[in-house]
ZADREN-10307 format. One record per residue (C-alpha): residue in one letter; y, z, x. Coordinates in steps of 0.05 Angstrom, whole numbers, padded with zeros to 5 digits, always signed. Layout:
// ZADREN-10307
aYZX
...
This chain:
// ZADREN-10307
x+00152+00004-02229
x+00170-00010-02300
x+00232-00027-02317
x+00266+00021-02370
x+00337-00006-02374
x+00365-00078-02386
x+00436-00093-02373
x+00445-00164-02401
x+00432-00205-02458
x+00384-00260-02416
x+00344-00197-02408
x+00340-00183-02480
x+00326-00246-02493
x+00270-00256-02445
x+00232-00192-02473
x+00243-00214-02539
x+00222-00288-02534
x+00288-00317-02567
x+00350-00343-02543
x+00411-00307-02516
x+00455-00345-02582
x+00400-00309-02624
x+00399-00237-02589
x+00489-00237-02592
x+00474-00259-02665
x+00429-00205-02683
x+00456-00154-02651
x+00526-00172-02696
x+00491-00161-02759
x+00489-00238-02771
x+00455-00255-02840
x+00448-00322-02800
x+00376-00285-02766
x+00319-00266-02819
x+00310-00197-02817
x+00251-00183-02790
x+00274-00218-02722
x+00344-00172-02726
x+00303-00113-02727
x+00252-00129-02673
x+00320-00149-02624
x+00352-00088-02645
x+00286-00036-02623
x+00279-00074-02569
x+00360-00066-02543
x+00351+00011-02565
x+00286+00018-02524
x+00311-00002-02470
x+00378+00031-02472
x+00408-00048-02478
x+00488-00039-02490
x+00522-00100-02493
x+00582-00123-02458
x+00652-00102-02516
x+00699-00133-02463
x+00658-00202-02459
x+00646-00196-02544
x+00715-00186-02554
x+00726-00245-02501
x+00676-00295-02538
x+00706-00272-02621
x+00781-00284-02589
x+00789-00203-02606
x+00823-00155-02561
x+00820-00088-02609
x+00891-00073-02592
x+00948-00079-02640
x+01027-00081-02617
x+01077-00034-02629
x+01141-00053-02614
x+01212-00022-02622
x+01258-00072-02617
x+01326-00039-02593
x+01378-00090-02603
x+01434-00050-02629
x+01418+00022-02595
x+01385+00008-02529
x+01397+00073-02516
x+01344+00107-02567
x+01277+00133-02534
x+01207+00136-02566
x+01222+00213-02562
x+01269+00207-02620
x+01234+00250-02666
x+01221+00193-02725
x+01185+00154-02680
x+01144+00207-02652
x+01112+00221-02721
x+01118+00151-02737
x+01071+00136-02676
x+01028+00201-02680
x+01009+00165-02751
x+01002+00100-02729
x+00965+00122-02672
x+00912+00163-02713
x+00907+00105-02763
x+00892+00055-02713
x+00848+00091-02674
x+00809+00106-02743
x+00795+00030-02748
x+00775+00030-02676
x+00831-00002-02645
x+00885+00019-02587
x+00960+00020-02603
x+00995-00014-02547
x+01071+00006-02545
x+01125-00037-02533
x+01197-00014-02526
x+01245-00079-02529
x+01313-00080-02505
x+01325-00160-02526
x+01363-00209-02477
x+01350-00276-02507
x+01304-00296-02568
x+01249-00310-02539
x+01219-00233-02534
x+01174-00229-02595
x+01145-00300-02580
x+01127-00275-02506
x+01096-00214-02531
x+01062-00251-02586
x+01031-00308-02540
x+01009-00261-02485
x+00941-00251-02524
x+00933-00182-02508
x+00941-00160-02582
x+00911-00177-02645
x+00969-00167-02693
x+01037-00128-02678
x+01080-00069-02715
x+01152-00078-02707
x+01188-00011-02718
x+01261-00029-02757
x+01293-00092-02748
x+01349-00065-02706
x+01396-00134-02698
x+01328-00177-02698
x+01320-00204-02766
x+01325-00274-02750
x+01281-00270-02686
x+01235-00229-02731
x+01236-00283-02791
x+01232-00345-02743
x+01163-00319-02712
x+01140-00288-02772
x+01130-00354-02810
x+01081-00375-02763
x+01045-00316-02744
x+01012-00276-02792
x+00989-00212-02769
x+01062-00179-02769
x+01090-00126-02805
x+01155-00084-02801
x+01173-00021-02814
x+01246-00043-02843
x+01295-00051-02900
x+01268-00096-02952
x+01316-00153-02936
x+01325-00215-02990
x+01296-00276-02974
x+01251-00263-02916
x+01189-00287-02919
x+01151-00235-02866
x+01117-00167-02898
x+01153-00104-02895
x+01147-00034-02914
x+01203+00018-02922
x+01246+00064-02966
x+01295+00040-03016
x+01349+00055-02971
x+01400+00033-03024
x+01380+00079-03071
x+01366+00137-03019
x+01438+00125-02999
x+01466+00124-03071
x+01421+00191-03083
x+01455+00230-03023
x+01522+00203-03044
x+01511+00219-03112
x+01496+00290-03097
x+01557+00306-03058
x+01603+00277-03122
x+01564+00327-03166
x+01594+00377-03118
x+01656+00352-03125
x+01666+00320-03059
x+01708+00268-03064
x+01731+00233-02983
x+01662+00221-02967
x+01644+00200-02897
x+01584+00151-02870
x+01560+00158-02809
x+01506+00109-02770
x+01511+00044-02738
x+01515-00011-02797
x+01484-00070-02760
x+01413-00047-02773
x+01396-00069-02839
x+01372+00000-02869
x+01428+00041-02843
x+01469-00023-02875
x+01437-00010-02940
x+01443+00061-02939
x+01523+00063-02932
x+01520+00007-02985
x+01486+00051-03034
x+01539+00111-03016
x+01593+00051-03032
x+01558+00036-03102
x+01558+00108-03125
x+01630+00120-03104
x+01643+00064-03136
x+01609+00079-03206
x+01636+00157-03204
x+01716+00124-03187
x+01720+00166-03118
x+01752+00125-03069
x+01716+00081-03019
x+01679+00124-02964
x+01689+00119-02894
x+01638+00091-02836
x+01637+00115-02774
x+01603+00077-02736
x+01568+00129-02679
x+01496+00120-02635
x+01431+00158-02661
x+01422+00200-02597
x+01442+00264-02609
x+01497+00270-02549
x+01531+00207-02558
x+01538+00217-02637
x+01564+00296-02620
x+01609+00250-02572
x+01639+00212-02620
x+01638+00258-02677
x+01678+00313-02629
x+01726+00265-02620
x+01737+00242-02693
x+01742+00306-02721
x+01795+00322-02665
x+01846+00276-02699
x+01846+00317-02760
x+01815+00266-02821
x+01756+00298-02836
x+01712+00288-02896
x+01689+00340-02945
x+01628+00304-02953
x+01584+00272-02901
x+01529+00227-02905
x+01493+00210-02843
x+01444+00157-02828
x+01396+00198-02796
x+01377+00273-02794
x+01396+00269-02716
x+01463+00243-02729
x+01465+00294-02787
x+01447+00353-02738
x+01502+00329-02697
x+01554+00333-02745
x+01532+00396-02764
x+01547+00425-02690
x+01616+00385-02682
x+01641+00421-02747
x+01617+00480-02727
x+01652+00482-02663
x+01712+00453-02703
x+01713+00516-02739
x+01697+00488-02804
x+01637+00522-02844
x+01572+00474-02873
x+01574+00472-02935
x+01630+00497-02958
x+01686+00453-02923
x+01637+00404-02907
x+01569+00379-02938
x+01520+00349-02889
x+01467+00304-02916
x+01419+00268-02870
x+01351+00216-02874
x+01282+00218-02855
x+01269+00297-02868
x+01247+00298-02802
x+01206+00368-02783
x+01271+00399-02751
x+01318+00383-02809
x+01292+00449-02839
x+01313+00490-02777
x+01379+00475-02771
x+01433+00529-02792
x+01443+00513-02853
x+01375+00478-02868
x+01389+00405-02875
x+01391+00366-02943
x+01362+00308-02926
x+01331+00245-02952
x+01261+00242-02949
x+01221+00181-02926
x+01146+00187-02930
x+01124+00167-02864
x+01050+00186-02867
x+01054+00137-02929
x+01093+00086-02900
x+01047+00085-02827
x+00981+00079-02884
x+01011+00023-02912
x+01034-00015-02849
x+00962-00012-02819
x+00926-00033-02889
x+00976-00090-02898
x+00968-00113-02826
x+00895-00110-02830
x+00888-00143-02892
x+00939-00199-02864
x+00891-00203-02796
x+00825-00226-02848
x+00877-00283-02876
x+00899-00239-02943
x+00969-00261-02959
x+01009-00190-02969
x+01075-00176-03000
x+01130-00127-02980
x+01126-00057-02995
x+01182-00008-03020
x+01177+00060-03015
x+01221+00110-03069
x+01267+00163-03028
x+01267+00234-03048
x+01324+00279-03034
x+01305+00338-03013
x+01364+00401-03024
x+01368+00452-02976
x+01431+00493-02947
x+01476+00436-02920
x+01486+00404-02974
């Protein structure tokens, strides 16, 4: 009976009178084979239905296909990847990765010592890794990121740091919401967001620099978790004791949302004893009642860029840090 299917590479080789180093050669395109012999190794793997071993490839070219995605939750281990920025984070990395051929393998970190990055890192199941905001991290981040290159973060652009990054201006998305509410005439303006992540850090610092410049007196922060029932927790219970804001700046549209609902049921009316701003212009923030001013980070940009730079890093191109301009988008809270 004649054979009509071969399953290994010896076989290939065999048929085609050449060596197994020179059938794995041609069939990877290698210039390093004339021509002529790449061709005749290629009909004969496609006449006989030859597919070769990915796993074992991948095995033999140190290549797993899979990149890392990892949300490091340092400061808020009690955020899910059902928050709704990093489901259409992920949806874009997902679709981007997948593009190029790859899997997205997701990693939700709730750190207990330093050494979490380095074990993910050394466990050679990925080829590079995507580190979703820096939570309380930075210096784990900056310590592993000297020495291995395939990294990027989605993060504040913070001085001094030698690993890439791509993100919003948070400063100036910051100073643009606070700016807005001045124009309004707000004048006891209110942040709210946990400061120990570097871009919500940024972010009240730009609200500081514009009350500063337009001589309104220093805002509040509040610090309050980004899950929506434990920042309507804590906002409930602020707004209880009577100091409330006439302006509000929040470091996330969830935390926004949920200011919007402890007013509400405070009795107060958004926007006219209270304007709500929020970040990320996340698909809900126009649903709300009032439709949420927001600022807008461009996230299908942003998830583009993190995959080119990481892929550009994983051929040995040296990348720099990318910064991303904030837009503030006006709608009925604000």
């Amino acid at each position: 009976m004649t054979k009509t299917k071969i399953t290994t590479i010896s076989e290939l080789a065999e048929l085609a009178g050449v060596s197994a180093s020179t059938v794995s050669r041609a069939l990877a395109g290698s210039t390093l084979i004339n021509s002529k012999t790449r061709d005749r190794i290629v009909n004969i793997a496609n006449q006989y239905d030859f597919k070769p071993n990915e796993l074992a490839r991948n095995l033999r070219l140190k290549r797993t296909l899979s990149i890392g995605v990892v949300l490091p939750l340092g400061h808020e281990i009690g955020q899910n990847f059902s928050d709704p920025f990093f489901i259409i984070m992920l949806g874009h990395l997902a679709d981007g990765l997948t593009a190029r051929g790859y899997d997205l393998m997701l990693s939700r970190v709730i750190p207990t010592d330093t050494g979490w990055l380095d074990r993910i890192v050394s466990a050679g199941r990925i080829d590079g890794i995507i580190i979703i905001g820096q939570s309380n991290q930075s210096d784990v981040i900056e310590r592993v990121g000297k020495n291995y290159a395939p990294l990027v973060v989605w993060g504040a652009d913070i001085p001094g740091k030698s690993y890439c990054s791509v993100g919003s201006d948070n400063r100036k998305g910051g100073e643009l919401a606070a700016k807005h509410l001045i124009a309004q005439g707000r004048k006891k303006l209110m942040f709210l967001g946990n400061i120990h992540a570097p871009e919500f850090a940024e972010r009240q610092q730009g609200l500081s620099n514009a009350c500063a410049e337009a001589g309104v007196d220093h805002a509040k922060v509040l610090d309050v978790h980004l899950t929506p029932e434990a920042a309507y927790a804590a906002l409930v219970d602020y707004f209880s004791k009577g100091d409330l804001p006439d302006g509000i700046v929040a470091a996330s549209d969830i935390i926004a949302m949920s200011a919007i609902r402890a007013l509400t049921e405070h009795r107060l009316k958004v926007p006219e004893d209270v304007s709500v701003i929020g970040y990320d212009d996340i698909p809900l923030a126009q649903h709300t009642t009032p439709p949420l001013t927001t600022i807008r980070q461009d996230l299908t940009k942003g998830a583009a860029l993190l995959i080119e730079l990481l892929f550009r890093r994983l051929s040995g191109e040296e990348t720099h840090s990318v910064v991303i301009e904030p837009e503030l988008i006006e709608r009925g809270s604000a």
